[in-house]
C-alpha positions as CSV (number, residue, x, y, z in Angstrom):
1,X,-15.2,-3.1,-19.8
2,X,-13.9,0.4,-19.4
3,X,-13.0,-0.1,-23.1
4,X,-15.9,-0.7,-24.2
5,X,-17.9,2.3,-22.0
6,X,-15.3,4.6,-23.7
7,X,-16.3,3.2,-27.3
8,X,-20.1,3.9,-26.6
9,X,-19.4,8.0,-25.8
10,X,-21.1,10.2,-27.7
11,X,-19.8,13.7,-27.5
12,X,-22.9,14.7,-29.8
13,X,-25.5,13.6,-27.5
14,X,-27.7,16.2,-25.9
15,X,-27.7,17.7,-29.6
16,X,-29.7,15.3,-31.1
17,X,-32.4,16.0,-29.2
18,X,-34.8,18.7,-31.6
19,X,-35.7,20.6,-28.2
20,X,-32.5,21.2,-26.7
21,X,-31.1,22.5,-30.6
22,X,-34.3,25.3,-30.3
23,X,-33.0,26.0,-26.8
24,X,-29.1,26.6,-28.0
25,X,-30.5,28.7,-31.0
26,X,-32.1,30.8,-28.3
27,X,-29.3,31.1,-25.9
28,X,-26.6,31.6,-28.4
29,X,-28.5,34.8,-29.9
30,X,-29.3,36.2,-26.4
31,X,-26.0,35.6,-25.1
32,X,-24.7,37.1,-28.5
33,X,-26.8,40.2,-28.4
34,X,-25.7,41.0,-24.7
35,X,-21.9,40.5,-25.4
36,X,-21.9,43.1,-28.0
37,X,-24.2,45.6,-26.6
38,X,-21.8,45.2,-23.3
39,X,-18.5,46.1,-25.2
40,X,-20.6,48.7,-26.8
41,X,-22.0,50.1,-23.8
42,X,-18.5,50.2,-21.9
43,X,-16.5,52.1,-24.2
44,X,-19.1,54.5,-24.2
45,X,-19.1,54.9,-20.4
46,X,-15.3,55.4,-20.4
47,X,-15.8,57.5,-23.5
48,X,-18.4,59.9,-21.8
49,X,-16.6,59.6,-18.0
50,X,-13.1,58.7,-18.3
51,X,-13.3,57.1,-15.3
52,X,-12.9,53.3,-13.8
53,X,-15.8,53.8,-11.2
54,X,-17.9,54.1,-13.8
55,X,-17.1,51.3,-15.6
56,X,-17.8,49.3,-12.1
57,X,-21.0,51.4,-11.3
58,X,-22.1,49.8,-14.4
59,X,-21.9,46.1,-12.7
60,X,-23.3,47.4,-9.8
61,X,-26.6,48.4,-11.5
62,X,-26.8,45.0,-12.3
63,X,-25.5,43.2,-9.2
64,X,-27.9,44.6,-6.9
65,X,-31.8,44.2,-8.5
66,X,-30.1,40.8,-10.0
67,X,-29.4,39.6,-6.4
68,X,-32.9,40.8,-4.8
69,X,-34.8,39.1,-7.2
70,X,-33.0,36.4,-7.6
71,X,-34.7,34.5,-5.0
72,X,-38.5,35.3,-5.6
73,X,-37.6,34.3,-9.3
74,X,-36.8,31.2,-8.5
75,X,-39.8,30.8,-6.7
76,X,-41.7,32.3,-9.0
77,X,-40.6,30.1,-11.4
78,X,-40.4,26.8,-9.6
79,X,-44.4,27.0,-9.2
80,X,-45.2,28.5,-13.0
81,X,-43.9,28.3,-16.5
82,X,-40.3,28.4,-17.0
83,X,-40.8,28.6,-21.0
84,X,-43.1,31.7,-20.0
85,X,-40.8,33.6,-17.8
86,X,-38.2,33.2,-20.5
87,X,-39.9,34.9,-23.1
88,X,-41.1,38.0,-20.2
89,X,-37.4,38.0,-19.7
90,X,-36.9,38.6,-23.3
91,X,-39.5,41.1,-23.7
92,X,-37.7,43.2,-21.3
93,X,-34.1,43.1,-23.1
94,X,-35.9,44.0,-25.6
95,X,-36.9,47.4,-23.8
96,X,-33.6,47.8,-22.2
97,X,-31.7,48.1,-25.6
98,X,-34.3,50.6,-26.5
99,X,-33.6,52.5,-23.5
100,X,-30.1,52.5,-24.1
101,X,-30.6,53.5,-28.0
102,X,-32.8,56.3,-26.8
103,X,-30.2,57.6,-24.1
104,X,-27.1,57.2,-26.3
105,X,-29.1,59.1,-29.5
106,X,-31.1,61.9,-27.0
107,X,-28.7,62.2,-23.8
108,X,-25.6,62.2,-25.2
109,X,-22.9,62.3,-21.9
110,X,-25.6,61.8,-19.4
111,X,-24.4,58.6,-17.4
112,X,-27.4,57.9,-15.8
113,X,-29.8,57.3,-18.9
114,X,-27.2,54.2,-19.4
115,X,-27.5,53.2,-16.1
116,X,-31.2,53.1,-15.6
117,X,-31.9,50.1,-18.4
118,X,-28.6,48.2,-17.0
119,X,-30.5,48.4,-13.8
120,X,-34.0,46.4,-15.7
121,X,-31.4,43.9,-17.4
122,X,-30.2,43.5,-14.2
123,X,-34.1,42.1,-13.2
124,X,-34.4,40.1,-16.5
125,X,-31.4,38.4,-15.6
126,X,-32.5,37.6,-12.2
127,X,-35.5,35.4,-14.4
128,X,-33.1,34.2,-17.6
129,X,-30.9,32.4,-14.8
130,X,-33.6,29.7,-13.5
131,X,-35.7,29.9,-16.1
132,X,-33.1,28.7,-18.8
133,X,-31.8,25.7,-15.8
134,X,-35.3,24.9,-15.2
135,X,-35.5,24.4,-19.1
136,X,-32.6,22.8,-19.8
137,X,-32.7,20.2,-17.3
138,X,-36.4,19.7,-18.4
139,X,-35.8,18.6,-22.2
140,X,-32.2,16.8,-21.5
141,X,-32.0,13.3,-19.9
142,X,-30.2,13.1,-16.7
143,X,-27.2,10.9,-17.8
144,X,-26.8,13.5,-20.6
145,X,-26.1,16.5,-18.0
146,X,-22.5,16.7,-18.4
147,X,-22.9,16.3,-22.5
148,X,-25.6,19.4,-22.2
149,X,-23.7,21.7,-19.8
150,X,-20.8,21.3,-22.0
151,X,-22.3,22.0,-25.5
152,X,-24.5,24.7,-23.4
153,X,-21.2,26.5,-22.1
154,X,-19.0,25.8,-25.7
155,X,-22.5,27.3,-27.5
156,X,-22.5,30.2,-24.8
157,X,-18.7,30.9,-25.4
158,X,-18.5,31.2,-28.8
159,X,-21.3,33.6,-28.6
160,X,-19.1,35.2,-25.9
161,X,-15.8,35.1,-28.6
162,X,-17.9,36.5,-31.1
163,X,-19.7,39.4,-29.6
164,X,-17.4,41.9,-28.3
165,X,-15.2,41.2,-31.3
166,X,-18.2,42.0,-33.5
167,X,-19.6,44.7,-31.2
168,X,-16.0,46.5,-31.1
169,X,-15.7,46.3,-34.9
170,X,-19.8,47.4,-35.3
171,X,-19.2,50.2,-33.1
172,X,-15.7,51.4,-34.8
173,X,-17.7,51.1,-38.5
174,X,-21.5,51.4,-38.3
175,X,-21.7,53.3,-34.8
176,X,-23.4,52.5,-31.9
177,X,-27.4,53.4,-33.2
178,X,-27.1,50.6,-35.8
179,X,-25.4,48.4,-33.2
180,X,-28.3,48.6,-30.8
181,X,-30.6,48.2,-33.4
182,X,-28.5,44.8,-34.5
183,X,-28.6,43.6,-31.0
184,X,-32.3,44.0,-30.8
185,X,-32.8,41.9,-33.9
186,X,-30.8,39.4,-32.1
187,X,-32.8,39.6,-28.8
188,X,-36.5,39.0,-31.2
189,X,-34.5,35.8,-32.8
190,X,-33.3,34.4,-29.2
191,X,-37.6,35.2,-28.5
192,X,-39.4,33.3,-31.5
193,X,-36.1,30.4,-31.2
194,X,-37.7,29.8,-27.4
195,X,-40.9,30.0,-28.0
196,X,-40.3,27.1,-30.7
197,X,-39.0,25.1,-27.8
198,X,-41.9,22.4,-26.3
199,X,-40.8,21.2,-22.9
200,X,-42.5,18.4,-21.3
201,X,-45.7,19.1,-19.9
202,X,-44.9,18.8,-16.3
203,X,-43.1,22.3,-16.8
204,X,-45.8,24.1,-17.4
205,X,-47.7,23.0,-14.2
206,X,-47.2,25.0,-11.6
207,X,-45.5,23.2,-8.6
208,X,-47.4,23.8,-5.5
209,X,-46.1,23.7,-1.9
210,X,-47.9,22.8,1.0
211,X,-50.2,24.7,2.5
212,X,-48.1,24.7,5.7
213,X,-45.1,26.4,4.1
214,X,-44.7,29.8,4.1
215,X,-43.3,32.3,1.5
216,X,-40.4,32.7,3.4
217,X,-39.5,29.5,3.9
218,X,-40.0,28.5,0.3
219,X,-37.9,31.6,-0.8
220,X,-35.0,30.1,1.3
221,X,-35.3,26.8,0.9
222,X,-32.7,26.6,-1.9
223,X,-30.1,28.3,-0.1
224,X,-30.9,25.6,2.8
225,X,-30.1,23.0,0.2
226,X,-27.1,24.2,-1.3
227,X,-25.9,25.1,2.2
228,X,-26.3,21.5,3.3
229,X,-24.1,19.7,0.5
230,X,-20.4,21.1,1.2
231,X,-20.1,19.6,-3.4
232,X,-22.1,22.4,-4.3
233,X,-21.7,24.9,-1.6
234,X,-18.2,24.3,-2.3
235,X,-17.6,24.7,-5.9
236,X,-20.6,27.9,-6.1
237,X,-18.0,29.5,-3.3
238,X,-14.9,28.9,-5.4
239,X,-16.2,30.0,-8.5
240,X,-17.6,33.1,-6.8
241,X,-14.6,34.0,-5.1
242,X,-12.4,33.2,-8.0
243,X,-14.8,36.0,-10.2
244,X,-15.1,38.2,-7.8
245,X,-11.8,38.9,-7.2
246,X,-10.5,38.0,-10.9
247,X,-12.6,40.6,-12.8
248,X,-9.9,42.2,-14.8
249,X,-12.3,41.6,-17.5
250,X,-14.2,44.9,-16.5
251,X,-11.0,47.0,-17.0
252,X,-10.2,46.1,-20.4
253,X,-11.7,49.5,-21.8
254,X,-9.2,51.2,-19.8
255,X,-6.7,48.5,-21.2
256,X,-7.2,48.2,-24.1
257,X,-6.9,53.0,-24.2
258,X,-4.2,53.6,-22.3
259,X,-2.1,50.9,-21.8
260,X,-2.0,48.5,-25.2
261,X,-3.2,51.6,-27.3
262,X,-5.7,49.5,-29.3
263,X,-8.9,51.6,-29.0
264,X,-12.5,50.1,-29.7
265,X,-11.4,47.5,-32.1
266,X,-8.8,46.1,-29.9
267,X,-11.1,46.3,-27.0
268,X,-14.1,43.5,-28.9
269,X,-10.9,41.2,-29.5
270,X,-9.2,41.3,-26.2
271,X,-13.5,41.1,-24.6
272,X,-13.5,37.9,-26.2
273,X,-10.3,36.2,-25.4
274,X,-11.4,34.6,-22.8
275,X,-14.2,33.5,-24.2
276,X,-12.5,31.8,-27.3
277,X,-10.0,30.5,-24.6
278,X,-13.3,28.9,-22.7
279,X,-14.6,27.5,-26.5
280,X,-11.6,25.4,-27.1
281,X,-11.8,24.3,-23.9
282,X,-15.4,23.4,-24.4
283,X,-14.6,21.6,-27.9
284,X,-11.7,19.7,-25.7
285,X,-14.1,18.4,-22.9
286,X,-16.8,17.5,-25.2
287,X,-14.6,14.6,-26.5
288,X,-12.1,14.5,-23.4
289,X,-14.1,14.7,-20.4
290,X,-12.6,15.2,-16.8
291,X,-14.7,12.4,-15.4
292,X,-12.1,11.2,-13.0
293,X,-10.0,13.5,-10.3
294,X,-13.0,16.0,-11.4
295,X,-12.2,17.8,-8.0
296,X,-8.7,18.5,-8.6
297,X,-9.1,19.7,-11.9
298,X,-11.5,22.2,-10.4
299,X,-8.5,23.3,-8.2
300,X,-6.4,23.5,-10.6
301,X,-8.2,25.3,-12.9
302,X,-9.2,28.4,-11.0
303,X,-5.3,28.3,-9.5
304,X,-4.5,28.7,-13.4
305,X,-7.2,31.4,-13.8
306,X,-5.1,33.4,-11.0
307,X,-1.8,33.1,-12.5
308,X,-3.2,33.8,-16.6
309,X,-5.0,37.2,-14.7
310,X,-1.6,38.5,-13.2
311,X,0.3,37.4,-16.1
312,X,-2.6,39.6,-18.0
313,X,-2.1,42.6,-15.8
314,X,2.0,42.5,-16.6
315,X,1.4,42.4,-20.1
316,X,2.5,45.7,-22.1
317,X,1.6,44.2,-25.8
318,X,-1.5,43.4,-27.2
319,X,-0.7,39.6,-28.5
320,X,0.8,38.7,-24.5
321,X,-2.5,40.2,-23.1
322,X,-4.6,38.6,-25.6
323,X,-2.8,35.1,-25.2
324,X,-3.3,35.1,-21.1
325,X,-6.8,36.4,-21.5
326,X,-7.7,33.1,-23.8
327,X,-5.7,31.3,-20.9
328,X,-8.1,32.9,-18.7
329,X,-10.7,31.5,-20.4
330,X,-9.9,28.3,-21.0
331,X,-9.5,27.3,-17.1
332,X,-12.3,29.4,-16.2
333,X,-14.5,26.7,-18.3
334,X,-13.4,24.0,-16.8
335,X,-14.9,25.0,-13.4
336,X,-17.6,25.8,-15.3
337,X,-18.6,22.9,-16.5
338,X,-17.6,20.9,-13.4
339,X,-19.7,23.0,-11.2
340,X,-22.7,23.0,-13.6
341,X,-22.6,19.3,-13.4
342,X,-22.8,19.0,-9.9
343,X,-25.8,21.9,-9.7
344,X,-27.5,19.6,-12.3
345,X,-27.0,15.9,-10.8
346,X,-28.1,16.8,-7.3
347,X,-30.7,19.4,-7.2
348,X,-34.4,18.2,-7.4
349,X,-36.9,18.4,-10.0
350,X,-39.0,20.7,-7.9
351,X,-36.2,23.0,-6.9
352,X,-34.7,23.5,-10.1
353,X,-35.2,27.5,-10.1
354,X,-34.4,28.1,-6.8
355,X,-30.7,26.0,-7.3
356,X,-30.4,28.1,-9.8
357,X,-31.5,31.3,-8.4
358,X,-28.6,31.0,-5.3
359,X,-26.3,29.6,-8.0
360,X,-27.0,32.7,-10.2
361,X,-26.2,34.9,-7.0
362,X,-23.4,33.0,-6.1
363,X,-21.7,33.5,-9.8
364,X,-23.6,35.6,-12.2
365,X,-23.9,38.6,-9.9
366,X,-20.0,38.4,-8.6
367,X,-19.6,39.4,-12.1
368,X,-21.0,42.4,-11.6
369,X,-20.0,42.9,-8.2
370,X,-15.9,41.5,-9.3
371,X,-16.1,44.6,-12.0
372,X,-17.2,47.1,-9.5
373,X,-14.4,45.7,-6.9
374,X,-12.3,45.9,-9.9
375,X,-13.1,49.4,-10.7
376,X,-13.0,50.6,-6.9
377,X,-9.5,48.7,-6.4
378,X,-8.3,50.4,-10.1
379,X,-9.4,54.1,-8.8
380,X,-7.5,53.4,-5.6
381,X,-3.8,51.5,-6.7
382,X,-4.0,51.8,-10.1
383,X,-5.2,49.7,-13.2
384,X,-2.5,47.1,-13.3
385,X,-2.4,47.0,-9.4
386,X,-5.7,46.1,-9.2
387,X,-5.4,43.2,-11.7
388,X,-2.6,41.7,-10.1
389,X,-4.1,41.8,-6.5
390,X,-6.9,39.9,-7.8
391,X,-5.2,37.4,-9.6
392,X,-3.1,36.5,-6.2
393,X,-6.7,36.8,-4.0
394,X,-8.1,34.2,-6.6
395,X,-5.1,31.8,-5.5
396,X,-5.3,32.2,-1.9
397,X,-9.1,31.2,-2.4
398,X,-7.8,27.9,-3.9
399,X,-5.6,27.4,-1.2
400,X,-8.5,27.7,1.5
401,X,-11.0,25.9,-0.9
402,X,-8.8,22.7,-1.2
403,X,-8.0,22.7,2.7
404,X,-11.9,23.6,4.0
405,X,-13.5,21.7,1.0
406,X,-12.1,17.4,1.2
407,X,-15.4,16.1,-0.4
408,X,-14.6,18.9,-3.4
409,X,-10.9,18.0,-3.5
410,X,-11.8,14.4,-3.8
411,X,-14.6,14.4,-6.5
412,X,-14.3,11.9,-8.8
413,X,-17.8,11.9,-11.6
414,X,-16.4,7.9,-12.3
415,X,-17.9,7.2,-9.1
416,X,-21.7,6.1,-9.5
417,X,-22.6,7.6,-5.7
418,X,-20.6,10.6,-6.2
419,X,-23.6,12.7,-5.6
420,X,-24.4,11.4,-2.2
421,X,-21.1,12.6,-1.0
């Protein structure tokens, strides 16, 4: 029997489904587009300042209108058209880049002019999380969310891998005004890609609550949820924790100038180390799934994402840091995908944006936040410091997670009531 259930996996799955191919086409170039406007934008902060806080102050523009409007996005979404806010979310990239071509080209050294449109992607994000969840999980069949998340996160990595690369070698060739303009391009393909994407009609009826529910209520209703299942509260905690305090990735300008000595170009490789690191992983889980023990290998991955970052921080050669960066990567998408499948399998229909909205606070913001910590912690101890405290905070959060968290520990996907746990 369990022979013949192995014979009838198919790792290609989710992509033969015409919707969900539109949908990757559309996140791929987005995710692209960011990824080398980031590198870009970075090493012209630290060009212009010189100075770590700035390179955090950068993730705190985004963190904070990211995480207060998280929430109402999700409930904003959950009752409209998901498709819809997509597109308004890509509308305004669209105007941040411009922003940012305008200050680069007309406020050369001014800071703040950089700040202002990381401060509207910041909101856009806020929408892009739940939105493109709420999407997904509309136009992929429910025994074909593990399948999805991981061809969505291998798809989303190796537009993570190729972005800063490209963005560091763009910038060190064509300059950052042709860059932008690239990324914008990019941005217009990820809009006309989504809008090819149909998604059953139910999606674009808005949900309504009853009349007896109030704004507030609704708003908070999917941090109730999430609170309520220690699976998901659980794994959105360890991932959080794990980014927040492993965010050596916001230091690599300072890296990649002072200490390996590699300037721009080295900075768009080492940026996407991880990310190739996570791709391979992807490509290995596609066709090697951790179906059984899924819980341990959750623990043991972000235990490894502590150990690669501190073995990162010691390095004093480009090829070491490069190698434990991919490392880096490559556990980091395993509790990826493991998380995303639980978020999938046991959030309702009609709270899909708001699951998504609390996840997105829980992980895409301690991005943010994990650089500005990073950048605080750096202009206090040191660069390499820094690193190396957060690697060993990221492995005392496994610890805690594995001793608090006994339904996490124990998840096994084989199971068929897993979810009910």
């Amino acid at each position: 029997m369990a022979a013949s259930k192995k014979r009838h996996h198919d790792p290609w799955a989710s992509l033969r489904i015409p919707n969900f191919r539109k949908y990757l086409i559309a996140r791929f170039s987005i995710v692209l587009a960011s990824q080398i406007q980031y590198v870009v934008v970075a090493q012209i902060l630290y060009e212009w300042t010189h100075d770590p806080l700035a390179l955090g102050l950068s993730g705190l523009c985004e963190a904070i209108p990211a995480i207060l409007c998280a929430l109402p996005a999700g409930h904003l979404i959950d009752r409209g058209s998901a498709k819809k806010f997509l597109l308004t979310s890509y509308l305004g990239a669209m105007l941040a880049t411009l922003m940012i071509f305008w200050a680069f080209k007309f406020q050369h050294g001014a800071a703040l002019f950089l700040y202002l449109p990381l401060g509207l992607i910041g909101v856009m994000r806020a929408f892009l999380s739940p939105a493109n969840f709420s999407v997904q999980t509309s136009i992929v069949p429910v025994d074909l969310y593990f399948n999805c998340s991981t061809w969505d996160s291998g798809l989303w990595h190796i537009g993570a891998v190729s972005g800063p690369a490209l963005g560091g070698i763009l910038y060190a060739t064509i300059g950052a005004e042709k860059t932008f303009l690239i990324v914008f391009a990019l941005i217009c393909l990820s809009f006309l890609a989504m809008a090819l994407v149909m998604p059953p009609p139910k999606l674009a009826r808005p949900v309504t609550s009853t009349e007896e529910t109030s704004l507030w209520e609704n708003l908070i209703e999917g941090f109730n949820f999430v609170k309520s299942r220690q699976l998901m509260i659980g794994a959105m905690s360890l991932d959080m924790f794990a980014v927040l305090f492993g965010g050596a990735v916001a230091l690599l300008p300072i890296f990649s100038s002072e200490i390996l000595h590699t300037g721009a170009l080295g900075l768009g490789y080492l940026r996407a180390a991880p990310a190739l690191g996570a791709t391979i992983m992807g490509l290995i889980l596609a066709f090697f799934p951790p179906i059984k023990k899924a819980g341990r290998a959750l623990l043991l991955a972000v235990l490894g994402f502590g150990m690669a970052t501190i073995g990162f921080a010691l390095s004093t050669t480009f090829w070491f840091a490069f190698c434990f960066l991919v490392l880096t990567g490559m556990f980091d998408n395993i509790s990826v995908i493991v998380r995303s499948t639980i978020v999938k399998t046991m959030t309702p229909s009609h709270m899909r944006a708001r699951i998504s909205a609390v996840n997105s606070i829980f992980i895409g913001s301690s991005n943010e936040i994990g650089a500005f910590e990073s950048g605080f912690t750096a202009k206090l101890f040191g660069t390499v410091p820094a690193v190396i405290l957060g690697g060993c905070m990221t492995m005392l959060v496994v610890v805690f997670a594995s001793l608090k968290a006994k339904k996490l520990r124990r998840l096994d996907f084989s199971k068929p009531d897993w979810a009910n746990a």
